[in-house]
KOLSE-267215 format. One line per field, with one value per residue (C-alpha): x, y, z; residue number from 1; residue in three letters. Coordinates in nm, 2 decimals. Example, Ala and Ser with C-alpha at 12.3 -4.5 7.8 and 13.67 -1.06 7.14 Angstrom:
px: (1.23,1.37) .
py: (-0.45,-0.11) .
pz: (0.78,0.71) .
num: (1,2) .
residuo: (ALA,SER) .
This chain:
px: (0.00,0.10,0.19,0.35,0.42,0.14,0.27,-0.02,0.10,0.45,0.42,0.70,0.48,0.16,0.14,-0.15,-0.25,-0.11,-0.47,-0.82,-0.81,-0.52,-0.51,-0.38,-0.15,-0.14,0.28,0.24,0.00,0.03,-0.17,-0.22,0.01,0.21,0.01,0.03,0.41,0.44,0.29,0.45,0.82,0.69,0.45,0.64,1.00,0.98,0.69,0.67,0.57,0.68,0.38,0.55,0.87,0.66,0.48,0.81,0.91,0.60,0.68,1.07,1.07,1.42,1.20,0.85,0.68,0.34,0.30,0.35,0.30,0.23,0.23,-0.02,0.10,-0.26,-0.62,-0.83,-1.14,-1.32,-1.51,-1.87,-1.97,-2.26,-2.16,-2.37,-2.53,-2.47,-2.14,-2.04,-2.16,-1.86,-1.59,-1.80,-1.75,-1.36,-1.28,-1.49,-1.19,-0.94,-0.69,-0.67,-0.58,-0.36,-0.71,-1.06,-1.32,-1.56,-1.77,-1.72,-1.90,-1.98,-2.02,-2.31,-2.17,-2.13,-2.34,-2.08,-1.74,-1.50,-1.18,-0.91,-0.84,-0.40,-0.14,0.15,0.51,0.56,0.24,0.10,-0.26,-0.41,-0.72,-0.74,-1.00,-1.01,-1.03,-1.08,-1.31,-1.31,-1.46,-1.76,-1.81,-1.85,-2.11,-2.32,-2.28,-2.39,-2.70,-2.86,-2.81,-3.00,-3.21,-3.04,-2.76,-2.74,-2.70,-2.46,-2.26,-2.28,-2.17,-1.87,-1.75,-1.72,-1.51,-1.28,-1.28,-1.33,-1.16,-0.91,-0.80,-0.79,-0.75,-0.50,-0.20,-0.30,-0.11,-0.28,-0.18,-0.12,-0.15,-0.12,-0.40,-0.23,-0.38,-0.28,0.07,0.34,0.04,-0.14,-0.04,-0.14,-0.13,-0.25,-0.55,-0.58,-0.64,-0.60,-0.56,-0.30,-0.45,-0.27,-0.31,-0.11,0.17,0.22,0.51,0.46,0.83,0.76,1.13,1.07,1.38,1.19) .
py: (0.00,0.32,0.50,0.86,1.01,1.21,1.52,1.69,1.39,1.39,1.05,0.88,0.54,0.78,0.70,0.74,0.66,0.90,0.93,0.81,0.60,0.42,0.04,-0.25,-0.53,-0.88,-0.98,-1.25,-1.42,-1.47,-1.76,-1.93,-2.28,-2.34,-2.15,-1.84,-1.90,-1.66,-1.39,-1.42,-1.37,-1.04,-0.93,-1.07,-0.90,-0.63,-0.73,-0.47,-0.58,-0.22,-0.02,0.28,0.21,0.22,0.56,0.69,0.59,0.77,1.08,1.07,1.35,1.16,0.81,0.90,0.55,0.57,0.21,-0.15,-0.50,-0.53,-0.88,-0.83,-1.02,-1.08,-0.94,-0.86,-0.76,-0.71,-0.35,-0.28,0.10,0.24,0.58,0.85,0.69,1.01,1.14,1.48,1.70,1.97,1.66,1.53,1.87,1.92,1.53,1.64,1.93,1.66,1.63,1.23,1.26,1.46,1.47,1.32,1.34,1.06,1.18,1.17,0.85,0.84,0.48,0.40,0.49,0.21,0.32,0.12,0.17,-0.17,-0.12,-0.42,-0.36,-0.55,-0.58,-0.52,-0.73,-0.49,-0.49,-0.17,-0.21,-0.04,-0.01,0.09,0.12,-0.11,0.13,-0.12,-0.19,-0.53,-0.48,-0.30,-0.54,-0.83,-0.63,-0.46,-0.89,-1.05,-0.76,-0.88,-1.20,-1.20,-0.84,-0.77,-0.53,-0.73,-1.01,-0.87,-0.73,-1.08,-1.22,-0.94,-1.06,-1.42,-1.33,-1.08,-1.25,-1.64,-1.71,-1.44,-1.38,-1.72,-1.96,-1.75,-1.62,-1.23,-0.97,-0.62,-0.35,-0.04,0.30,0.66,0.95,1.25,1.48,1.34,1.19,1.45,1.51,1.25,0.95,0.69,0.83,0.47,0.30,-0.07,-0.06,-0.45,-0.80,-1.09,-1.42,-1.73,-2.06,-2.15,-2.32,-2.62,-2.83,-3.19,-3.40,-3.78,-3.91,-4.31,-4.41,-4.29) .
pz: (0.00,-0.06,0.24,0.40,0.68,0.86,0.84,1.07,1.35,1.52,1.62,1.42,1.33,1.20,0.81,0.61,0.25,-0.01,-0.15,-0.03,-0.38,-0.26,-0.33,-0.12,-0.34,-0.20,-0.20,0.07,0.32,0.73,0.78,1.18,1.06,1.37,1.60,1.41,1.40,1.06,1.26,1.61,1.41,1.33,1.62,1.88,1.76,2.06,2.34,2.67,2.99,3.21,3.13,3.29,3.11,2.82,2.94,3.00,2.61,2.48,2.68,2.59,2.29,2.11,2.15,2.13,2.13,1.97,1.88,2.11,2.15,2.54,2.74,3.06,3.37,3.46,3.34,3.62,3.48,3.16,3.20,3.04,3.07,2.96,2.68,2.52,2.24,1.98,1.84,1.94,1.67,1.75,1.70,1.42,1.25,1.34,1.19,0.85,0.81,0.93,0.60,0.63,0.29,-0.01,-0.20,-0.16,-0.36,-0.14,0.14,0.50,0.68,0.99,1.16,1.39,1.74,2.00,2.35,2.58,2.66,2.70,2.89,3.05,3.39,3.41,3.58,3.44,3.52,3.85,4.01,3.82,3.77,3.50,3.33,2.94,2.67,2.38,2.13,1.82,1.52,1.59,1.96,1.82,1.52,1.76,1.94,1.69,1.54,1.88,1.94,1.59,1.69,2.04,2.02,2.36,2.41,2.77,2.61,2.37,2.61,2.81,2.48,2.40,2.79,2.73,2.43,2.62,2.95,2.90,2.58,2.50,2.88,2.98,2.72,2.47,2.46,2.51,2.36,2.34,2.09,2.28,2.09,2.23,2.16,1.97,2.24,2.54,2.41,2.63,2.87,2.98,3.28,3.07,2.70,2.60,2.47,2.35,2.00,1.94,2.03,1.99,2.07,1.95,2.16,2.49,2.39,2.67,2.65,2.76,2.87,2.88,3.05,2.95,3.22,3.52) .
num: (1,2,3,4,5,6,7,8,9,10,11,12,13,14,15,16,17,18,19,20,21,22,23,24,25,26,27,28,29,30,31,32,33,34,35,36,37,38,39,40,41,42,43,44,45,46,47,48,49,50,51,52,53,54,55,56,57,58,59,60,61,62,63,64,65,66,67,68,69,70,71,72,73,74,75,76,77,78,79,80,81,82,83,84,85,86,87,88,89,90,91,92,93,94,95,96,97,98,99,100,101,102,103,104,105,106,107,108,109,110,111,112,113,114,115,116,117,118,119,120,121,122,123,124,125,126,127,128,129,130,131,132,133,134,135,136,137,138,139,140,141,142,143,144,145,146,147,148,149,150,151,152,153,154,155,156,157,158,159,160,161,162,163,164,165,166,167,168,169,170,171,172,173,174,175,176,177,178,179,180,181,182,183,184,185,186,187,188,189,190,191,192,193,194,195,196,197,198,199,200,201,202,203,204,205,206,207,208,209,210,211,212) .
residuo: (UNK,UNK,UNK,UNK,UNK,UNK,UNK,UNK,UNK,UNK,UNK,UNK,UNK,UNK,UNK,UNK,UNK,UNK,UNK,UNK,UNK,UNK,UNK,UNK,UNK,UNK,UNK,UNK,UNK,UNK,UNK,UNK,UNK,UNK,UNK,UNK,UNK,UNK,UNK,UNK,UNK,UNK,UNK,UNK,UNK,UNK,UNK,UNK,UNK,UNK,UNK,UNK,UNK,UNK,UNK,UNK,UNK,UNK,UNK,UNK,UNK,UNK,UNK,UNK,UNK,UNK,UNK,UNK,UNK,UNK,UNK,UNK,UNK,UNK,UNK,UNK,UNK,UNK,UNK,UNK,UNK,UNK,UNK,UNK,UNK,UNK,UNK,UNK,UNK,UNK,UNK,UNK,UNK,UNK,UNK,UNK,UNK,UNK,UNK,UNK,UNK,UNK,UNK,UNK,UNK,UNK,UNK,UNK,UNK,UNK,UNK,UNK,UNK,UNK,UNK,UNK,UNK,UNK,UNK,UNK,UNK,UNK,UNK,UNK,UNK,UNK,UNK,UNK,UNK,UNK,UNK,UNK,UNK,UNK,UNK,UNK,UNK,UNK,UNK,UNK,UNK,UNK,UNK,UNK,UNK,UNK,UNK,UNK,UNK,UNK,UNK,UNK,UNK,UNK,UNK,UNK,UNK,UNK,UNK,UNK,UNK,UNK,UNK,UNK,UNK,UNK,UNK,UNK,UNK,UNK,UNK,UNK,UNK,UNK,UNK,UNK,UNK,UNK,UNK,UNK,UNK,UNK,UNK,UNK,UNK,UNK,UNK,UNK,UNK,UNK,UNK,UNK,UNK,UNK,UNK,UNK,UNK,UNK,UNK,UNK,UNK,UNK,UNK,UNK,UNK,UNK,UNK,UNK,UNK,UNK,UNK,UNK) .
């Protein structure tokens, strides 16, 4: 794909597409063989598990980490908050003069705006509890998916916790995708948000010793 730097973001991993007509080519494929072995060799090259060595990475102007793979010590809780069910019409307006692009000529979409708020609550690999929102696509597909199903947002947000909680937090191999907001990058304590998931299989390593 063809990419830039975000010249309006002084992040150093924001790119965006040169134009909005910007097309994807397919050059290879990273299937789950092995227990997602083709993806770990390249998700897995630099995992944190400090969160305020992290924070303090972020906040360094010379490092400026924006981006991370981040391996929780323990999930606590998975955290189901009830949001304002409209978008902000003053935020609406100021992402409509947002240049995402060089040059656009397709309209500006807004998606259908999710009325709860999911967040991990962690401990990181020194105690630090912490609890951040997942701030992904994928989150809010499985629930807008799982409401049609049942006709319940209780019983989609029942359904969006057995996902988070009982599978991915207890029966994977969790990674989470950690990315900082532009605004509260310098500013904030936690400049973080979770804006994905890592979830390959526990690897569990049997040793049969026949002389014993």
């Amino acid at each position: 794909m063809d990419l830039v730097n975000n010249d309006s973001d002084f992040r150093p991993e924001s790119h965006r597409p040169r134009t909005a007509d910007t097309t994807f080519e397919k050059v290879g494929e990273l299937d789950t063989k092995g227990n997602w072995a083709k993806r770990k060799d390249i998700v897995l090259n630099n995992v944190h598990e400090d969160l305020t060595q992290l924070i303090e990475e972020a906040q360094n102007k010379e490092v400026g980490t924006s981006l991370a793979v981040f391996k929780p010590a323990k999930i606590i809780d998975f955290v189901i908050e009830p949001v304002d069910r409209e978008w902000d019409e003053k935020k609406l307006a100021s992402l409509k003069q947002f240049n995402l692009f060089e040059s656009t000529e397709k309209g500006f979409e807004v998606v259908k705006k999710l009325p709860f708020k999911f967040s991990y609550t962690f401990e990181d690999i020194k105690g630090r509890r912490s609890t951040l929102m997942i701030e992904d696509w994928e989150i809010g597909q499985l629930f807008w998916n799982c409401l049609n199903r049942s006709g319940s947002e209780e019983k989609a947000c029942e359904l969006v916790r057995q996902k988070y909680m009982d599978d991915f937090a207890k029966t994977k191999d969790l990674y989470l995708f950690l990315g900082t907001t532009k605004r509260f990058h310098f500013t904030g304590k936690n400049p973080f948000v979770i804006i994905g998931t890592f979830t390959p299989k526990i690897e569990t390593q049997f040793k049969l010793d026949l002389f014993q």
